[in-house]
N, C-alpha and C positions, 0 to 999 in steps of 0.2 A: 382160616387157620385158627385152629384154639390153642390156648395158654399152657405148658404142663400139666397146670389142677385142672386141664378141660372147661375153663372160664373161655367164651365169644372175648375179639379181640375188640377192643373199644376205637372205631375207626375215628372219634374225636381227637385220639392222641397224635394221629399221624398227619395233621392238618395244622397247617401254620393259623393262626389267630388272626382272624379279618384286621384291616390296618382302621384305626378309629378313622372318623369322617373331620374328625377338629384335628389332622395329624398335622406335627409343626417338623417342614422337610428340614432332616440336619444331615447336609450333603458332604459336610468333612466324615463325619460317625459314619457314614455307608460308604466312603471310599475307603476308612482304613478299613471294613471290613472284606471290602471287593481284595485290595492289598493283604488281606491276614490269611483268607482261605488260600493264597500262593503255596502256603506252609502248613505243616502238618495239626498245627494246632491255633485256636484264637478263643480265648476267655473273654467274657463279657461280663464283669462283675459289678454288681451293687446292690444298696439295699432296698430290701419291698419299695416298688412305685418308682423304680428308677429311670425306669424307661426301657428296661434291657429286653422282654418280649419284643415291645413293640418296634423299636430299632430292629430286628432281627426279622422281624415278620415283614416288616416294612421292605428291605434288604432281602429278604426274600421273596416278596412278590413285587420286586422292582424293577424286573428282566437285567438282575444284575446275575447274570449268571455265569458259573467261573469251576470248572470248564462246562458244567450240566447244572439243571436244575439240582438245590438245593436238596435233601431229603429231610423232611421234620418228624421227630420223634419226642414229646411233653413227658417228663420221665415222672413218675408219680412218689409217692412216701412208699407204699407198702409193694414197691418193686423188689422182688429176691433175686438173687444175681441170677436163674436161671429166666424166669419170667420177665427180668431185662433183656437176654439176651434176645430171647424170643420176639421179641416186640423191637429188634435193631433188625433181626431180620425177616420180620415183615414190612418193615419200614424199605428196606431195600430194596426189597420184592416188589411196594407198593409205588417207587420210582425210579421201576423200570431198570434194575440192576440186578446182573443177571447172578446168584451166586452158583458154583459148582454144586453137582446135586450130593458128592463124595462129603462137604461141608457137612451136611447132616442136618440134626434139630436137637436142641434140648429137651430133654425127657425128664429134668426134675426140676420144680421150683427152687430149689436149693440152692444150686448153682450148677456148673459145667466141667467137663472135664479139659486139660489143658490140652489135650490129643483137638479137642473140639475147636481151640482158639488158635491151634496151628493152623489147621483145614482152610477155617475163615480168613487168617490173616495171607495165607496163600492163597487163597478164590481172590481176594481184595488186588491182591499184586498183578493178578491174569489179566486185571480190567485193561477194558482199551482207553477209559476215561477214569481221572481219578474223580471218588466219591466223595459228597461234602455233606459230611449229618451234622444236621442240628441235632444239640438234646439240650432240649428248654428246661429249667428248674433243675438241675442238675443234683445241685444242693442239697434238693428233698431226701433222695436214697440214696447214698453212696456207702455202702460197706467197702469194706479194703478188697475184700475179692472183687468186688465189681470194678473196683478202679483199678486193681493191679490188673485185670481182665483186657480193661478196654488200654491200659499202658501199653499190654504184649503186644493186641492186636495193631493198634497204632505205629510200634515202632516198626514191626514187621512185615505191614502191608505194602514197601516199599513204594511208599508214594500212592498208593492206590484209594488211600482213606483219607481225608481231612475234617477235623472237626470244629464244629463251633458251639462252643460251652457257654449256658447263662446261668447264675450261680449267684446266689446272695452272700458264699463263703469262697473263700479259697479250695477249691479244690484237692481232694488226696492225690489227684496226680503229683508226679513228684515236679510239680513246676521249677524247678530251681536247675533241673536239668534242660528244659528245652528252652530254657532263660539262657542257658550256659553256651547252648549250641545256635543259640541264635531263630530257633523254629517253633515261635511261640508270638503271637500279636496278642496286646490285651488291651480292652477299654474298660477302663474303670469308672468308681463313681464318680471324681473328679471331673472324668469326659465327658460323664453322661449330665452334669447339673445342666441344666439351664440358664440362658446367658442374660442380657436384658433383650436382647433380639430376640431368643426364644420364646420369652414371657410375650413383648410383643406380638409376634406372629398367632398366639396360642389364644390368646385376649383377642387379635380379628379375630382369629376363627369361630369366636364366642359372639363376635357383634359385639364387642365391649369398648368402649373409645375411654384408654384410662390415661392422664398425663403422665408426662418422663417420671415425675417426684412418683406418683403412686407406683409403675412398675417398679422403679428404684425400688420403695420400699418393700413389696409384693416378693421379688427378689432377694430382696435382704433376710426378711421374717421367715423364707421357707427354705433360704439358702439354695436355691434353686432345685429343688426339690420336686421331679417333674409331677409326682401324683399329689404332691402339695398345692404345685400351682394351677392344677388343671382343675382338683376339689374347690379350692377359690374361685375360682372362676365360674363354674356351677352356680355358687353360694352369689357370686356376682348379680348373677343372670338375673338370682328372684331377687334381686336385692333393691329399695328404690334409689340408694345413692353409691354407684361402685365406688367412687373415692373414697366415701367416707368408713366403706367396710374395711375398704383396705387398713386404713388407719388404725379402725375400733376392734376388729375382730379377734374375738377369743378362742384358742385352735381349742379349748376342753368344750366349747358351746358349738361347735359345729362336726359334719362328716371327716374331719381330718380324725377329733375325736377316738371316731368308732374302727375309722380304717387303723390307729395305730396300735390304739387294743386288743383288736382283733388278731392286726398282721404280726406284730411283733411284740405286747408285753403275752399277750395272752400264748406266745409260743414258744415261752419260756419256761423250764420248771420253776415252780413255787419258791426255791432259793432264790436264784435269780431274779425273778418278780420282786423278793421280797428286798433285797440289793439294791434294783433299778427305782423301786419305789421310795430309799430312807437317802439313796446320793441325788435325786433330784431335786433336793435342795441346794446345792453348791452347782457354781456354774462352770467349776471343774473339777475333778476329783482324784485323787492321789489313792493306790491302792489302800496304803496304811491308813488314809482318811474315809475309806468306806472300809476297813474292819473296823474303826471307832463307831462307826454309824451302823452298821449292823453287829456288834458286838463277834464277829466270827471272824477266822483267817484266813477263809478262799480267796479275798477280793483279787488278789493279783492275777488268780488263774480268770476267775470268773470274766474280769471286765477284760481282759487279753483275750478271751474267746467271744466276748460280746465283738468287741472291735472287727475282729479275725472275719465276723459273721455278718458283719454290717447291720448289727442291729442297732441303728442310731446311737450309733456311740463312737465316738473317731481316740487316737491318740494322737495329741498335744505335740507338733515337731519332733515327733521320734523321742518322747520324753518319757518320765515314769507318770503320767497327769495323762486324764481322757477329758474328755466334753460330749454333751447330749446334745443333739439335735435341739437346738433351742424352742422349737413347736411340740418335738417328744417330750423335754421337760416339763414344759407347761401341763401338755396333756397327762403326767403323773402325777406333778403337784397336785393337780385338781382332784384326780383319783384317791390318793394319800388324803387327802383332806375328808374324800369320803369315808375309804375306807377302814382310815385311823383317826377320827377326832383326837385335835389335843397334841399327836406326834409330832408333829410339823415344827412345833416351837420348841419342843423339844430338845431336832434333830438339829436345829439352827443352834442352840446354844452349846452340843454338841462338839460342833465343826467350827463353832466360834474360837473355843480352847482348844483346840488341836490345830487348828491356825496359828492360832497368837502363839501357840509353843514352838512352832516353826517358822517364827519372826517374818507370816504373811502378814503385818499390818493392816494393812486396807481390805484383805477381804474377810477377817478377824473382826473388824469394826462392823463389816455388814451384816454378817453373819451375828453378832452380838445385839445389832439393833432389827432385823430381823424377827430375836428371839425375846425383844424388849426388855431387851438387859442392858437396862439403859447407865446403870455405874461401869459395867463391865465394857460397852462400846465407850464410851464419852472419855473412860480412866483410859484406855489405850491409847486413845486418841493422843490426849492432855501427856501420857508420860510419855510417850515417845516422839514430843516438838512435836507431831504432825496436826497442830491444830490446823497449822498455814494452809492445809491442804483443803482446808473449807471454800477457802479464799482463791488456792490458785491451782492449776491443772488438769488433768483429763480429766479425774475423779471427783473432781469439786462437787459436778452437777448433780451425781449419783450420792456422793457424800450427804450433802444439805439434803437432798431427797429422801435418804435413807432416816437423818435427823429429825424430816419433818414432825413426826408424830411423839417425838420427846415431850412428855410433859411439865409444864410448867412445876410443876408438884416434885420432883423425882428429886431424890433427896443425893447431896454430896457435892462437892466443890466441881469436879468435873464434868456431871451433867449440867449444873448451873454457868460452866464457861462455853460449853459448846453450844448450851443454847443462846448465852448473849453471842456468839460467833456467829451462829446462822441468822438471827435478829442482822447481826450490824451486815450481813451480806447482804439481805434486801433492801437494806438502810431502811430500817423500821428501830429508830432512834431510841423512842418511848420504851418500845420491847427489850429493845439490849439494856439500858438502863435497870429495868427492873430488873432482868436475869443477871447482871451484873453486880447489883444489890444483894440478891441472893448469892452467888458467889463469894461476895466478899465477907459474908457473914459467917461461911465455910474457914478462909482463909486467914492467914496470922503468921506471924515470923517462924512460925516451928513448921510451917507448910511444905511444901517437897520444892524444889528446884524448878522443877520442870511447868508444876502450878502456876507456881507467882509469876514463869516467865510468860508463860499463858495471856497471864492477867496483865500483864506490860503490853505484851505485844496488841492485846485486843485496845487497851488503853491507848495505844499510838496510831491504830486505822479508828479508834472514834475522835480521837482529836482533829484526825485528817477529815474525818466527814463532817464535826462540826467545826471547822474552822478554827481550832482553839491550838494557837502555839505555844501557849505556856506549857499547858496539861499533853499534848504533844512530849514537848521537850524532855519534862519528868519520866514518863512514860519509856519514853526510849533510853534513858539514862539507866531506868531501872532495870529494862530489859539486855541493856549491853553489860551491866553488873552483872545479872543472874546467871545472863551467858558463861561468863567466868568461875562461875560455880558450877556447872554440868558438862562429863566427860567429851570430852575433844573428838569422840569418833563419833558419839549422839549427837554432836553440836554439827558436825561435816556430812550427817546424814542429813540433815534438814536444812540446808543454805538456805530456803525460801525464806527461814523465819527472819533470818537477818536479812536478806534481800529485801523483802515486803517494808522492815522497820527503818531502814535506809531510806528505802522509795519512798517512803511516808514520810518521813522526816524532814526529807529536802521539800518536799511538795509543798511543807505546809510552812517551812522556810522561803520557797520559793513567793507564797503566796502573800506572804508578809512583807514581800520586796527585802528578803536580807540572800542576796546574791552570792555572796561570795562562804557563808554557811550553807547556801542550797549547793552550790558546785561543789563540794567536802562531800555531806552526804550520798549527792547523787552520783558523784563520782566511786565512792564505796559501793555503794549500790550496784552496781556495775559489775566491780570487780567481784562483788559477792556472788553475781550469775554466774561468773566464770564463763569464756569458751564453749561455745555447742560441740559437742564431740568430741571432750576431753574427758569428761568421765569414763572409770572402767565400764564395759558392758556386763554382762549377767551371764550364767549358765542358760541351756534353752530350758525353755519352759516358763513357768509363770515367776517373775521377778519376786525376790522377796517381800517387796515394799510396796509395790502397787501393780492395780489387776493392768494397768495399761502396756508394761515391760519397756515405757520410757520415761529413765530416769529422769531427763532435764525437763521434763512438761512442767512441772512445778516451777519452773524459774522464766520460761517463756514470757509470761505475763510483767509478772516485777520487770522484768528485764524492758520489756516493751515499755513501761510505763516510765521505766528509772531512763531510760533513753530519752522519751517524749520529753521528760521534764526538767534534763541536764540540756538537752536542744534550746529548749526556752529561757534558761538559764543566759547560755550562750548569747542568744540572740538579744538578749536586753541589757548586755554588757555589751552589746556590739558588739563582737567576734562573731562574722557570719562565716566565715568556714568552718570552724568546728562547729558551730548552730547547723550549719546544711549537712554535715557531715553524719551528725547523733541523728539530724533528723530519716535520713534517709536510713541509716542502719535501725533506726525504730520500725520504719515503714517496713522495710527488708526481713524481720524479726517476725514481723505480726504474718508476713505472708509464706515465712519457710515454715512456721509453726504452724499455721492456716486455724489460726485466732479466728472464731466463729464473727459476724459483723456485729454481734450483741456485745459481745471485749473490745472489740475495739474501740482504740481514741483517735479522734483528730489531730492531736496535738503536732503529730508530725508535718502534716499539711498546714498545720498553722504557721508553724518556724517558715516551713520555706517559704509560705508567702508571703512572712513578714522578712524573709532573707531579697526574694526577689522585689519587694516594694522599694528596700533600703537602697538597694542596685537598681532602682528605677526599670527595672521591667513589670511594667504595671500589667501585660495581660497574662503572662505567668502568674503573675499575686494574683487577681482574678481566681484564674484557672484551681491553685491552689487552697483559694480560698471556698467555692464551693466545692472541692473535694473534701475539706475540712467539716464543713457543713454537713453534705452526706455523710458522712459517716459517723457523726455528734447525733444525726438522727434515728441513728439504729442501734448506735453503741450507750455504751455508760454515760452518767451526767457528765458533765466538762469539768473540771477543776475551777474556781476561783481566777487563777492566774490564765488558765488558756480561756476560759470564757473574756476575761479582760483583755488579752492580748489578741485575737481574734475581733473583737468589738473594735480596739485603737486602730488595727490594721484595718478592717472595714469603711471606719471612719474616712482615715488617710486615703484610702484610694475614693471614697467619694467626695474630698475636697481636692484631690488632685482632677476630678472627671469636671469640678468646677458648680458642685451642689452640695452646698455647707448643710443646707435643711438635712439631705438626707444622714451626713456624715454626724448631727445631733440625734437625729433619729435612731442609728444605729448604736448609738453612745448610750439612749436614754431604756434600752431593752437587752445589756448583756446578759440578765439571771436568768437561765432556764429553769422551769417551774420546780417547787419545793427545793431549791439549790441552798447553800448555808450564805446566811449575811454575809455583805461586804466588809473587809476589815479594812484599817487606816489607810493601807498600802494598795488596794484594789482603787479602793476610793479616792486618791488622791489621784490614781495614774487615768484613771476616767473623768478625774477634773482637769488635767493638765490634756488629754486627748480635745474636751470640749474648748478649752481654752483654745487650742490651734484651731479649732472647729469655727468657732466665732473670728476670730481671725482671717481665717479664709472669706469670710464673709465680710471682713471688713469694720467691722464690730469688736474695738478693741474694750470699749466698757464693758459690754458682756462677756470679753474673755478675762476681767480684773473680777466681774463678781463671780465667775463660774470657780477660779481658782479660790476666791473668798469662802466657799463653800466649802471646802474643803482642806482648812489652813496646814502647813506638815513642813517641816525643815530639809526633807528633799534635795540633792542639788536641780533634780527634775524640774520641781514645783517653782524652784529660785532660779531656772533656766526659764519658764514658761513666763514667770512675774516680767522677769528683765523684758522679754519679746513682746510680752502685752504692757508692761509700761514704754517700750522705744515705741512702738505701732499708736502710741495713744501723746509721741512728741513729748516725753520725758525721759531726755537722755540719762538725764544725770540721777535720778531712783535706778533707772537700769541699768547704770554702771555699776551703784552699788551692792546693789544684788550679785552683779557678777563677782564684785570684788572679793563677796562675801562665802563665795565657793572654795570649798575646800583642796589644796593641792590636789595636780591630775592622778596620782598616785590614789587620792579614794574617792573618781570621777570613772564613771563608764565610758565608754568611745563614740557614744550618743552626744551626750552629755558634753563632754570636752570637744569635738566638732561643732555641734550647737552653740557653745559657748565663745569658739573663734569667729565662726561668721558672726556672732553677736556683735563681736568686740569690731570686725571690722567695720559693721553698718555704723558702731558708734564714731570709730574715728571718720569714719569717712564723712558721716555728719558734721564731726567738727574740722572737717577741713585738712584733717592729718590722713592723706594722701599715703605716705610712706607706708605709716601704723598700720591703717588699712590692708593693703598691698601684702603688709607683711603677717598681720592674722588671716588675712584669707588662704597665703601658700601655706600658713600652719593648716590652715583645716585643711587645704588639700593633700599635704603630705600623712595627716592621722589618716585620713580616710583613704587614702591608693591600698593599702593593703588589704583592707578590705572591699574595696571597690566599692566606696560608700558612695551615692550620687544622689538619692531625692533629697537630704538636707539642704543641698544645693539649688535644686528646681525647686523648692519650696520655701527655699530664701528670698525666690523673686528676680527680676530683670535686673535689679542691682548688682547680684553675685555675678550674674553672665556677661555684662558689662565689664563689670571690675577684672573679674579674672581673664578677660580678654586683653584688657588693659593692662595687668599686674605680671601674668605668668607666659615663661619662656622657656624655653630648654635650658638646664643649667652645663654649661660645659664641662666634657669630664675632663677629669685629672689629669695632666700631661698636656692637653692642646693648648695650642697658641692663645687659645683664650681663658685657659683656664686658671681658676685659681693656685698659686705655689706654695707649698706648707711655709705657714709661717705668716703669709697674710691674713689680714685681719681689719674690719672696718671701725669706724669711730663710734658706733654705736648699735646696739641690738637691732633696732628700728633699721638703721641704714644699710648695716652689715645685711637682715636677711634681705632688702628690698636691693642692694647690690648685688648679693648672689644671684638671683634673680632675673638681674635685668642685663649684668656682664660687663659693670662697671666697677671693681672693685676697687676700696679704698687702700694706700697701705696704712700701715700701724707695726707697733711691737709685736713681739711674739709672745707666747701664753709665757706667767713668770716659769713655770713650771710642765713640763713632759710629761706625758702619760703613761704607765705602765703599760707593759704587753696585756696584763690582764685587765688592765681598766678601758682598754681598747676595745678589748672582746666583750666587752660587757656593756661600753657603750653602739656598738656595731649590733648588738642584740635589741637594746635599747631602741637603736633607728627603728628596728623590724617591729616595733609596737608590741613588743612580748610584755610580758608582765614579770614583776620580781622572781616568782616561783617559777616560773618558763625560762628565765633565764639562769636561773642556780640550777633545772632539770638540763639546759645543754648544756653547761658548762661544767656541771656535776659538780658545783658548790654548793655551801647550806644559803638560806634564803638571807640568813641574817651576814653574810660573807657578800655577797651581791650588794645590800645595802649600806655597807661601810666603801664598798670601792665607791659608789655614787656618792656619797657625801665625798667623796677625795675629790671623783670629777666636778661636783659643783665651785670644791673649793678653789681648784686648778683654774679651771675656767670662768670661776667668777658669776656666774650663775644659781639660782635656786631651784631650779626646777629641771624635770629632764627633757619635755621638751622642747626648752630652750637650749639644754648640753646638746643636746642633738642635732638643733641647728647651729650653736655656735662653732662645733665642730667640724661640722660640714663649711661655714666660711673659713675655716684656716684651713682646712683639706686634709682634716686628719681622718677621715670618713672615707 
């Protein structure tokens, strides 16, 4: 049969496409399609290379037959509705379907008459079987007559037609209609990408043995892109290391190349070309931001019909933003480069100011540095607080990478702070210093707000990395001034910066051993992350502020670090359940944010192991402690304090395993390489770790010169003197030592436990049995609430002894044995060693009653709270707590609290 213009019919068109020999079986895509010919319609839509022939061909010669063989008909470009028609029914002719000979034949290429498409759509209905056409490429010719043509015929063949449509566009049928009635199946591009299984299976069929991380990325780079990753894989074949292509490979150096030129810029009219070629520089693009880039006003229709048509170009969540196929983009880059030297940088600096004018930040900065407009990236940076973002979140990585090529030379305050920023990120010390110099040569009192605070903030992470807490202090002083000079909604747009100066502040407090300023800042710190998923969300689309569309990524980090270092805080004042508690929500943080293992710190694993040592579960501390380890060996350097505090706890468990050598050993190597010198406070708490160290071994002179080495007024250091002068049979130096510690009021719960069992080794030496008795139930009463227990096993056979001897149940209130308000023993010593033991003495009664509120405050007091913990329950100011305590001391006769504590416990007012 010949064509209207008397053209032979082309019997390639009516022949389904042989199925490739590397085919990867995708057995869900061929059921829903065996499930979609049920109905009268099934679209298969995507762009060039999607896989859509060949699923279909596949499906068609898979004896998946539903009710008859399949009929194929390849629909070409220069199809005219009549010359289509023509070639549908020879196709039916040529699979055996019988049409009525009344039907007829088209006699013009033109088109048909509608008398013609009754005949047919009635032949179609007489069938005994209904018919299933394929028409491949549909897309290519579709004039409106040919599609309102095959609409008529389709609705009308009742049941007798079914089609399967493959189509790089949406279709002129009117799909919205057989969406509406439910008799429509469609696979899309989404259906058709390829999975990691698919890449898998496609890679055998290649003979290519690539690991999970390569297909991962292979996947990633082509978005599963089926003629993306079958051209790789080719490229493989000849290739001598597939891992390594996969990594290196440039899509404008290979056949991806030529296949997307070919298929899809070059089948574009030259507007469009010229469009696709000036928004390939943004990695996403806004209608209004490709007429800035092509100076014209079509973009919105333009890129609405690129999408519509799948020519590598998607819309953004149903947004007014598209995105390129990240391997199409590449491959125009390349193109543009050729075909316009010079535009490129241009079009970058472009989209840089039509960003920044629609308060995109981050992708404004890239776009700027980019275009090597290095004032204009570095000045947005610097005025909008976002310098923090160097330092913390998704976009750090990209930031600093974007920075790298900043040159030292670039004139202005703000390329010269961004560059000491990126300097102090790799901690390349020297570098920041000089670009810091230059900076500062920029800046001066008449400088903008947002500068100076720049220069503070970077000031307070180089303090933190060289160890310096003066210039520290200053630093953040300055920066929490400047803060109060720049508006309140700039300021709540960037928490990080105050987050980061917190974290940094405590850290470097912490590492100075000043505890109770580090718990201040770190405690701010904290509250400066705020809550995960408290912030507003965004409109869809691309966030104004960063390309990542999550706002809290920036505080993740601080947050994890401000945690790490308020845990350690904790833990060296003794309070191990708030220490176990930060440390765990640190640990919790780093892994809901999925902190790569390069950010992370140990520091969390270090607390708890120094939580469960103090609790004498030694294989826990173990446990915790090479987890701390690992993950110091892939993460960032360790702080000062956690490398200290990890080194003491290492120690400790190797003198508790009963190998003092190794517990020196460990002592004499906590700095990881290029780490900042030890300050006073490092240094002493690794003298006083050695000192126990020698100790355990028996060696109290070496633990008097090891503390010698280190001299510092400490109550630590003046705990360690007292232990290594009793160990070396001089009570009476080691009394005075103790004596010479300051009230438990500004004593840790280390430290004040340490210092009871001290006190009762001394009496017990001197024969006062009572004394003894009665400092030891002190240290065991400090320590129950925290479940403090190795100070004890590492007090020695004495303490187990004693307290077997010393301590009993104390009767409670109301039993026959117990104490009745109002008693009272003849003395501290006797009173607690009578509580005690359930001997109690009488005596007078206190001269004086206690208020309800100096009750509650010493009932708080029991609980080992602290001043400020007890004005927080009681919801008094701290200095209101400390006037009722000077009353309880006065009442009962006591100095200290706890001695109120236990003396009120022998009259039973507790």
């Amino acid at each position: 049969m010949a064509r209207p213009q008397s053209d032979p019919m082309l019997t390639a068109r009516f022949t389904a496409p042989a199925v490739p020999k590397t085919l990867v079986h995708r057995p869900e895509l061929l059921r829903r399609l065996t499930a979609g010919v049920r109905g009268p319609l099934t679209l298969i839509n995507g762009p060039a290379g999607s896989g859509k022939t060949v699923l279909t061909a596949h499906w068609a010669a898979a004896g998946r037959r539903a009710p008859r063989p399949p009929v194929w008909l390849t629909v070409e470009p220069d199809d005219a509705p009549g010359v289509f028609w023509a070639y549908v029914l020879e196709a039916l002719h040529r699979g055996g379907v019988e049409i009525p000979a009344a039907v007829g034949r088209p006699t013009r290429a033109e088109g048909v008459t509608q008398s013609f498409l009754v005949r047919l759509a009635a032949g179609l209905a007489e069938s005994a079987q209904p018919v299933v056409l394929v028409l491949d490429q549909f897309d290519t010719a579709q004039p409106p007559a040919m599609t309102e043509g095959l609409d008529f015929v389709l609705r009308h063949a009742a049941g007798g037609l079914r089609i399967v449509l493959t189509s790089r566009t949406d279709s002129l049928l009117p799909l919205h209609r057989y969406r509406a009635a439910g008799e429509i199946a469609e696979i899309r591009h989404a259906d058709l990408r390829f999975t990691h299984a698919d890449a898998e299976a496609l890679l055998g069929e290649h003979r290519l043995d690539l690991s999970q991380d390569g297909i991962r990325l292979l996947v990633q780079r082509t978005e599963g892109w089926a003629a993306g990753v079958r051209l790789c894989a080719l490229a493989m074949q000849r290739s001598p290391d597939p891992e390594a292509f996969v990594r290196q490979f440039a899509a404008d150096r290979t056949t991806i190349a030529d296949y997307l030129l070919g298929e899809v810029l070059d089948a574009q009219p030259p507007d469009t070309q010229d469009l696709l070629l000036r928004v390939c520089v943004t990695d996403r693009v806004h209608p209004d931001l490709a007429d800035a880039l092509t100076g014209r006003d079509d973009a919105a229709r333009t890129l609405a019909g690129l999408a519509r048509d799948n020519a590598f170009l998607e819309q953004v969540d149903a947004s007014a933003w598209y995105r390129l196929h990240p391997l199409f983009a590449e491959v125009l880059r390349a193109h543009l480069r050729q075909r316009h030297p010079g535009l490129e940088q241009q079009l970058h600096g472009r989209a840089a100011r039509w960003l920044a004018g629609t308060d995109r930040l981050t992708e404004a900065v890239f776009q700027g540095a980019a275009a090597g407009d290095w004032p204009f990236a570095a000045g947005q940076l610097v005025d909008a607080l976002a310098i923090g973002r160097l330092f913390t979140g998704l976009e750090a990585e990209q930031l600093n990478r974007a920075f790298a090529p900043l040159p030292a030379e670039a004139e202005g305050a703000a390329p010269a702070l961004v560059g000491a920023a990126a300097r102090l990120v790799v901690q390349d010390l020297p570098g920041y210093e000089d670009a810091v110099r230059r900076a500062d040569c920029h800046l001066g009192p008449g400088s903008g707000a947002a500068a100076r605070l720049s220069r503070a903030f970077l000031g307070v992470l180089a303090g933190r990395a060289t160890g310096d807490p003066a210039a520290t202090e200053r630093a953040a002083a300055e920066a929490e001034r400047v803060l109060g000079e720049l508006p309140a909604p700039l300021v709540a747009a960037h928490p990080e910066i105050r987050a980061l100066v917190l974290a940094g502040l405590g850290a470097v407090r912490l590492g100075a051993g000043r505890l109770d300023g580090a718990h201040s800042a770190l405690t701010a710190a904290v509250e400066a992350c705020g809550e995960p998923g408290t912030r507003p969300g965004t409109e869809p689309g691309p966030a104004p502020d960063t390309i990542s569309g999550t706002e809290l990524a920036p505080l993740y980090p601080p947050l994890c670090d401000a945690l790490g270092s308020l845990a350690l805080t904790e833990l060296m004042r003794g309070r191990l359940r708030q220490a176990a508690a930060h440390a765990r929500a640190c640990l919790a943080v780093a892994e809901q944010s999925a902190l790569p293992p390069e950010r992370r710190s140990g520091t969390g694993h270090v607390v708890l192991a120094g939580v469960a040592l103090e609790q004498d579960d030694l294989p826990a501390a173990r446990s915790h402690l090479d987890l701390a380890t690992a993950t110091a060996a892939a993460g960032p350097r360790p702080e000062p304090a956690v490398a200290v505090a990890a080194a003491v706890i290492g120690a400790r468990i190797a003198a508790a395993d009963g190998d003092g050598e190794a517990a020196l050993a460990v002592l004499a190597r906590p700095w990881p390489p290029g780490a900042a010198p030890a300050g006073a406070w490092a240094t002493d708490e690794l003298a006083v770790a050695a000192s126990a160290a020698h100790l355990a071994r028996g060696d109290a002179a070496a633990a008097l010169r090891a503390l010698d080495t280190a001299p510092s007024g400490r109550p630590e250091h003046a705990l360690a003197r007292a232990r290594a002068l009793m160990a070396a049979g001089r009570a009476e130096p080691a009394a005075r030592e103790l004596a010479a510690l300051p009230a438990d009021d500004g004593l840790t719960l280390p430290v004040r436990v340490g210092a009871c069992l001290l006190r009762a080794r001394i009496a017990a030496a001197d024969g006062d049995t009572a004394e003894a008795h009665r400092r030891l139930a002190e240290a065991v009463e400090l320590a129950r609430p925290e479940e403090v227990r190795r100070p004890f096993a590492e007090g020695g056979p004495w303490v187990r002894r004693t307290l077997r001897e010393a301590i009993r149940p104390v009767p409670a209130l109301g039993s026959p044995a117990g104490r009745q308000p109002g008693s009272r023993t003849g003395s501290p010593a006797e009173g607690q060693a009578g509580s005690r033991t359930g001997s109690p003495a009488e005596g007078p009664p206190p001269v004086e009653a206690l208020s309800a509120r100096e009750t509650d405050v010493l009932r708080q007091a029991a609980r080992m709270f602290s001043t400020e913990e007890i004005a927080a329950e009681l919801y008094v100011s701290a200095n209101t707590v400390k006037t009722h305590l000077k009353s309880i001391y006065r009442k009962l006769g006591v100095t200290r609290r706890s001695d109120a504590v236990h003396r009120a416990q022998d009259l039973g007012l507790l």
